[in-house]
N, C-alpha and C positions, 0 to 999 in steps of 0.2 A: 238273450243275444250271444252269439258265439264270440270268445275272443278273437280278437285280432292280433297275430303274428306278426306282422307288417305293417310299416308305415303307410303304406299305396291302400292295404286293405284298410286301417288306419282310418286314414283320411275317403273312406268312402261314406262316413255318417254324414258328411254334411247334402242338404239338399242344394241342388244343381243353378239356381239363382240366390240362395242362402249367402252374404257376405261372412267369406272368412275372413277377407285381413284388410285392416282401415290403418289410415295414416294422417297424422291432420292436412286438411287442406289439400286431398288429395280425394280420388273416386275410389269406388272400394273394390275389392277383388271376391268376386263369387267362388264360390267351391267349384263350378264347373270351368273356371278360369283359372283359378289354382290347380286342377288336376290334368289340365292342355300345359303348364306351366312348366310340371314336374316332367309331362312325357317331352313336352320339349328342348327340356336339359340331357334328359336321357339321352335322345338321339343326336344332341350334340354333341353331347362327352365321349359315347359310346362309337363315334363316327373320328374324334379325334386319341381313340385308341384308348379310354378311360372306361373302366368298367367295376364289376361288383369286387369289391374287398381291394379296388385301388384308392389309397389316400389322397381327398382331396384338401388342400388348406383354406380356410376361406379368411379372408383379411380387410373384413367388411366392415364399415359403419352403423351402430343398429340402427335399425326402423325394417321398414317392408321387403327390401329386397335383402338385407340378410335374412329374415326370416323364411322367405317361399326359397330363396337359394342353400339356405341348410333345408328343409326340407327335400326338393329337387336331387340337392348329393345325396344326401342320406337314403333317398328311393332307389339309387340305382348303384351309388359307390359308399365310402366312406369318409363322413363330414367330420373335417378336422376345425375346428374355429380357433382361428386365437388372435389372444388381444389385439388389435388395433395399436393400443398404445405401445407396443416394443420396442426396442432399438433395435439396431441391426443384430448384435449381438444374442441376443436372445430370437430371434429370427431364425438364426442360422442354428444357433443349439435346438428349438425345438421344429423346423424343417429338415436335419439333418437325423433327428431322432424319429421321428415319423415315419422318416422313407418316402416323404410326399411326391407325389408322382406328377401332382399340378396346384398350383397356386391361384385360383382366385380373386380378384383386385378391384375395386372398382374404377372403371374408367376417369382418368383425368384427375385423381388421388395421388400423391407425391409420396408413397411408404416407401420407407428403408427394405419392405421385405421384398421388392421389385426387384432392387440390385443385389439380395441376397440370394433369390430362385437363381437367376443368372449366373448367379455364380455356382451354384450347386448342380446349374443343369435341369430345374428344376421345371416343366411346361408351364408356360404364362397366360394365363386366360383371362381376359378384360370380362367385367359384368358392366354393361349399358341399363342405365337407369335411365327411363324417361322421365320427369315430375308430372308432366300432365296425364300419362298412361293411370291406369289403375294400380293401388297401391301393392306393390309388390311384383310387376309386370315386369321381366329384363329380358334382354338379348344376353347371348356368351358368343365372345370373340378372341379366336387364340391368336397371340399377338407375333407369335411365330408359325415356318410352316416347317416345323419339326415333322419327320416322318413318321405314320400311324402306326401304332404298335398293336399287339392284339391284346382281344381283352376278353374278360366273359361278360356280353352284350348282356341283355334284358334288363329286368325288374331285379331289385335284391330279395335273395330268400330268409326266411327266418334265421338261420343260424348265422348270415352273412352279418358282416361287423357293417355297423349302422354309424356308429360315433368312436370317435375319441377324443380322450381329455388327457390333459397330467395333470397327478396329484398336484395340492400346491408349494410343495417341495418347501417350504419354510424351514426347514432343518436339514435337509439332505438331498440330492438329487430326486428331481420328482419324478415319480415311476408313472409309465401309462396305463394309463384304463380303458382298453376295448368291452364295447359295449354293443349286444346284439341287435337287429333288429326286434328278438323276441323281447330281451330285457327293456327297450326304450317301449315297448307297447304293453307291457305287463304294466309297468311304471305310469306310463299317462292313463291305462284305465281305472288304477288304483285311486288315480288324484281325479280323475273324473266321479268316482265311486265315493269318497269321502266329502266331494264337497257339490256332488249334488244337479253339476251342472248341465244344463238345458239349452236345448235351441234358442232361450230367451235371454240368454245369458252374454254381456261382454267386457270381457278383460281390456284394464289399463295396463298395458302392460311397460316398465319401467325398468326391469331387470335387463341385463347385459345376455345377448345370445351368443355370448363367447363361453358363459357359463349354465351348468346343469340345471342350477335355478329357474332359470328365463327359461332357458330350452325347454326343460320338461313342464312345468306349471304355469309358464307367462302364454306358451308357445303348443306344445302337442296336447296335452289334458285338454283344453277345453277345446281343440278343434277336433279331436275325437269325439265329444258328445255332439260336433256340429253346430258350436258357438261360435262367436267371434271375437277376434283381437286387433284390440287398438294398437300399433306398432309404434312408441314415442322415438325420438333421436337418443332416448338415457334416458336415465333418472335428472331431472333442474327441478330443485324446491323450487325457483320462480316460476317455472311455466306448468307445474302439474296442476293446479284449479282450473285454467285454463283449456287444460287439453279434457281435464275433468268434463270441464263445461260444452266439449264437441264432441265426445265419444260417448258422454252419457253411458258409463259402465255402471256394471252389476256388481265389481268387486274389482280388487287388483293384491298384487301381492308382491313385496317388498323383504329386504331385511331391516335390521332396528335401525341403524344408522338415516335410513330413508324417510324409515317412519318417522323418525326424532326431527326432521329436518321438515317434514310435510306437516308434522302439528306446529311447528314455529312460525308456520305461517297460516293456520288454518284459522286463526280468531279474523282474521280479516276476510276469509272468504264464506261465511256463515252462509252466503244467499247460497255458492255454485252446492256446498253441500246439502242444502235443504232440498234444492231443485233436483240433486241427481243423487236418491238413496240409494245407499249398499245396499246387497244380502249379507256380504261379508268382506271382512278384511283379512288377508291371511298374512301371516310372518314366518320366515323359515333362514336358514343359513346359519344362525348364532341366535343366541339367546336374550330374548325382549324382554328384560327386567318390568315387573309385575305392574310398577307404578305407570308404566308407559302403556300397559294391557288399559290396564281402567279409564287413562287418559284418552286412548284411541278409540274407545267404545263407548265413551259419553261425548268424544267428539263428533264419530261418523255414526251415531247411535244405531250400530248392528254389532254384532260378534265379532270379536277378534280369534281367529285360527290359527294357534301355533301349532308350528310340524317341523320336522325333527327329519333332515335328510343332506345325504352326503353322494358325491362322483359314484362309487364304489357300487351305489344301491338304485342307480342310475336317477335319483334324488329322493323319494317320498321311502320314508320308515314307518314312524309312527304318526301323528296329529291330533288333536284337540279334535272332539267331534262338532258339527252343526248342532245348535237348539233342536229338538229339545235335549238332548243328553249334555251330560255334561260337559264345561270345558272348566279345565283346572289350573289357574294362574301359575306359570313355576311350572307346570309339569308340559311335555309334550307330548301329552296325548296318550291314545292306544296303538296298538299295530294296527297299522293301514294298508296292507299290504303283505306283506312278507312278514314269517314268524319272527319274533324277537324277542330273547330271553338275555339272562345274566347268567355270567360265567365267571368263574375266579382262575387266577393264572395257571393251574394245576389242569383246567378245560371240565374243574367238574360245573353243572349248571346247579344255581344257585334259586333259594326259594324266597316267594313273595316276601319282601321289606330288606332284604341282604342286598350290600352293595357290592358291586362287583365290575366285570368289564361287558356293554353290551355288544350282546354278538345279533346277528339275523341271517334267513338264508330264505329263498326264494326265488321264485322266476326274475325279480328284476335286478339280481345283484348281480353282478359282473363273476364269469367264469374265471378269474386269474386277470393280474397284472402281466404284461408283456414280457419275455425275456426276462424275469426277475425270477429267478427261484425260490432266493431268501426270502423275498417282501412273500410270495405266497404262502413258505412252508410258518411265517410269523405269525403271515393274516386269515390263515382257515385253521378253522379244530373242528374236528369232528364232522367235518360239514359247512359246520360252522363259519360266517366272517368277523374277523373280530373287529368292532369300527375303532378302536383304541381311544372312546367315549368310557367313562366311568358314570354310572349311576344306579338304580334301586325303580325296581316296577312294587308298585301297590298292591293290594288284595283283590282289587278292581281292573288291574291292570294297565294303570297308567304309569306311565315311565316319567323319574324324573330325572334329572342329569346331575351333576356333579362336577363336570369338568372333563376337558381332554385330560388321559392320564399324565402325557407329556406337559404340561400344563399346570397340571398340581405342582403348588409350590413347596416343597420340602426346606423348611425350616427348621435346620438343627434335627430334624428325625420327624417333628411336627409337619400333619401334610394340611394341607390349606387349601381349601376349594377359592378360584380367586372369585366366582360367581355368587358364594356366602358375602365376599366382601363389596361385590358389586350392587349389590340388593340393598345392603345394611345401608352404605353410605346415600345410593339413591332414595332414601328417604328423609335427607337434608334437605330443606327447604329451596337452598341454592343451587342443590346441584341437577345440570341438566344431561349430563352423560358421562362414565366413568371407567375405565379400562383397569382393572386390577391385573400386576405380573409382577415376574420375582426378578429379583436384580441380585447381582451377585453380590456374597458375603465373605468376607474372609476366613473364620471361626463356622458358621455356621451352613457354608455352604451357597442359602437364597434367603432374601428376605424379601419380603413383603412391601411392595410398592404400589402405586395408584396414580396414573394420570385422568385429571378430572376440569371437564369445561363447566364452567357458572350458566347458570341462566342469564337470558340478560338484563342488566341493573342489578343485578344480585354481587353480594358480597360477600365472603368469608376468607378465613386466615387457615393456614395449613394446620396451625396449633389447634382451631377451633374446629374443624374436621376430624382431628384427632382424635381430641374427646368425646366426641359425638361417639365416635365407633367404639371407642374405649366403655362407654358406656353400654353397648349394646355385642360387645364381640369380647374372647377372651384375650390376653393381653396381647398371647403370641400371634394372634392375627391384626393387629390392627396395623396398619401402613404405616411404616417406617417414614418412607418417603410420600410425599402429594408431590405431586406437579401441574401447575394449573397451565392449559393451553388452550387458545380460540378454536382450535378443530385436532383433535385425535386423529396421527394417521391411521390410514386405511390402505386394503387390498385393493388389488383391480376394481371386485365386482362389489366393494363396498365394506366387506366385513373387517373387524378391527381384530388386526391380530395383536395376540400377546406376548408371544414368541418372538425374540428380537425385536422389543420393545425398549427394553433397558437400553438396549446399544443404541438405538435409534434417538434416544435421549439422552443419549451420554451417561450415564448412570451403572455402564460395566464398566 
């Protein structure tokens, strides 16, 4: 089968009554409805003066019609998504950084980024959902009649920018990542290739399509083999068995935080799992401590799939392969995609079991961040991207991690993976999820910290956490501080950052 370049060329796998995109309690959208869908935005957009490599923002709700409407821009302009939950202020910082040329909204939605386009000047275009249409089915209607500007009409070409993102700027302004149409199809073929998927195949899908996550693996991977996707509102541990129970999927794929929150309630829904088997479960975004691998795969008895992918590489790096080969608890995988080796700060590449920084470079990695010079001359060597991950590939060639480097906690000179201390302690019988970060030290710079939630009924004392680790870790690593809380904050799209953690607990 020849690659596909393009998302248009893309999404021609599916067959023409084949459902691509389902929603609960809704009709489903066939592939030859979703590709009337996409030529129909085109000539809307391209009729109100929007065209290939203009910024579109989309400031949608998930489920169906954000998904066929980033697909739809993405075919003909450049699909900017971002979060729903913003305030004005961050609205205007990243509409203002974009350049967006229109805003996307859905009709009869009350967002602050309304009165922000407005203010920036920005074209305002309502998306009409119907609920009884088929799922993903919308009108586009500009809510002004701003004068048509020109554009470069048609189809987007390969090199045309398909996406963008910003990093997630957790420590310094976040830089953006244009992302081609070549890079997002090198990318879903990759994840299509690793994990196998068929015409018979259907994603639950639960990830946020504000992020690369959702986009490339919830979203374009499996409608490139010409599968289909359940399109939920989110991620709700209360309603996933149930939407389980009407989508009747094949797989879905989540980060840990998701998963941890779907096993909390899976002893009660034994029958919808027995009734609707996996092939597989996949985890990606952050790291699914070992104990929660085994727990997921005697729960939903298939494979659990960790993979190993960031913005930059338009998502998929490495992964855990399918049965029969191996998958390796701890480790994420092989390369799935795109080469990827270890490099030491000097950019020499480094040999099987040394740890080092890993780099990768291939079709799906983004050609350069925007307007940044620095961030590039920092993040290429040789070719090279450097993901500013630490870790060590095997004789066999699986990659394991180590930590963000920024994220190594430097104690006194002592560096400390906080993922060593996430693992150790996750094997307390109490404890049901753990965020290890450094908090600042006087004398020694960072010390060593741990916010950690109980299981529930479960009991334990910070002292007695202690020694548990103390037993099993050398001294300098073991958690200064415990902080026991009902839920660990979180990112947008779920993931628990470490970074700016302390201060968010009071603890700097």
């Amino acid at each position: 089968m020849q690659a596909s370049k393009t998302i248009i060329e893309l999404l021609a796998a599916g067959g023409a009554d084949a459902t691509a995109l389902a929603a609960p309690s809704r009709p489903h959208l066939t592939y030859d409805a979703l590709r009337q869908q996409i030529a129909r935005t085109l000539a809307t957009l391209n009729a109100l003066g929007i065209g290939r490599n203009d910024r579109v923002a989309l400031v949608l709700p998930n489920g169906p019609a954000m998904a066929s409407a980033f697909l739809a821009v993405a075919s003909c302009a450049t699909a900017a998504p971002l979060n729903p939950g913003y305030r004005a202020d961050e609205f205007e910082f990243y509409l203002n950084d974009l350049r967006a040329k229109a805003l996307i909204v859905e009709r009869g939605i009350d967002s602050p980024a309304i009165e922000v386009a407005r203010k920036l000047g920005v074209r305002l275009i309502e998306l009409v959902d119907n609920a009884a249409a088929p799922a993903g089915w919308f009108e586009l209607a500009a809510v002004d009649a701003a004068p048509t500007q020109q554009c470069q009409s048609g189809c987007a070409q390969t090199d045309d920018i398909a996406l963008i993102l910003h990093t997630s700027g957790t420590t310094s302004r976040p830089k953006i990542v244009p992302l081609a149409q070549r890079n997002l199809c090198a990318s879903a073929q990759n994840i299509r290739a690793t994990l196998a998927f068929t015409t018979a195949d259907r994603g639950l899908n639960v990830m946020p399509l504000f992020h690369i996550h959702g986009l490339m693996a919830g979203l374009l991977a499996p409608l490139a083999a010409g599968s289909s996707v359940f399109c939920t509102p989110g991620f709700n541990a209360l309603k996933f068995f149930a939407w389980m129970s009407e989508a009747k999927p094949t797989w879905y794929t989540a980060v840990p935080t998701m998963h941890q929150a779907i096993l909390g309630r899976a002893a009660n829904n034994r029958e919808v799992i027995a009734a609707n088997p996996l092939r597989f479960v996949r985890s990606s975004s952050s790291s699914l401590p070992t104990q929660v691998i085994r727990e997921l795969e005697a729960t939903f008895n298939a494979p659990l799939i960790e993979s190993y992918g960031m913005t930059e590489a338009s998502h998929q790096m490495t992964s855990n392969p399918l049965p029969p080969r191996a998958r390796i608890p701890g480790s994420v995988g092989i390369a799935a995609g795109p080469e990827v080796a270890i490099m030491d700060s000097a950019g020499k590449l480094l040999a099987p079991g040394e740890t080092g920084e890993v780099v990768i470079r291939g079709a799906n990695v983004t050609g350069g961040y925007e307007n940044n010079p620095k961030a590039n001359a920092d993040a290429f060597s040789n070719g090279w991207f450097r993901t500013g991950d630490q870790g060590a590939i095997n004789a066999d060639g699986y990659l394991t991690l180590t930590g963000r480097l920024k994220e190594i906690i430097n104690r006194g000179g002592e560096k400390i993976s906080p993922l060593e201390v996430d693992e150790t302690l996750m094997n307390h019988p109490a404890v049901q999820q753990i965020v290890t970060f450094a908090m600042p030290h006087e004398k020694l710079g960072e010390e060593v910290a741990a916010a950690v939630v109980l299981r529930e009924g479960a009991n334990v004392t910070e002292k007695e956490l202690r020694e548990f680790a103390a037993k099993r870790l050398a001294d300098f690593k073991v958690p200064r501080k415990i902080v026991f809380l009902a839920e660990i904050p979180k990112g947008a799209t779920g993931k628990l950052q470490r970074i700016g953690l302390a201060a968010k607990l009071g603890l700097a």
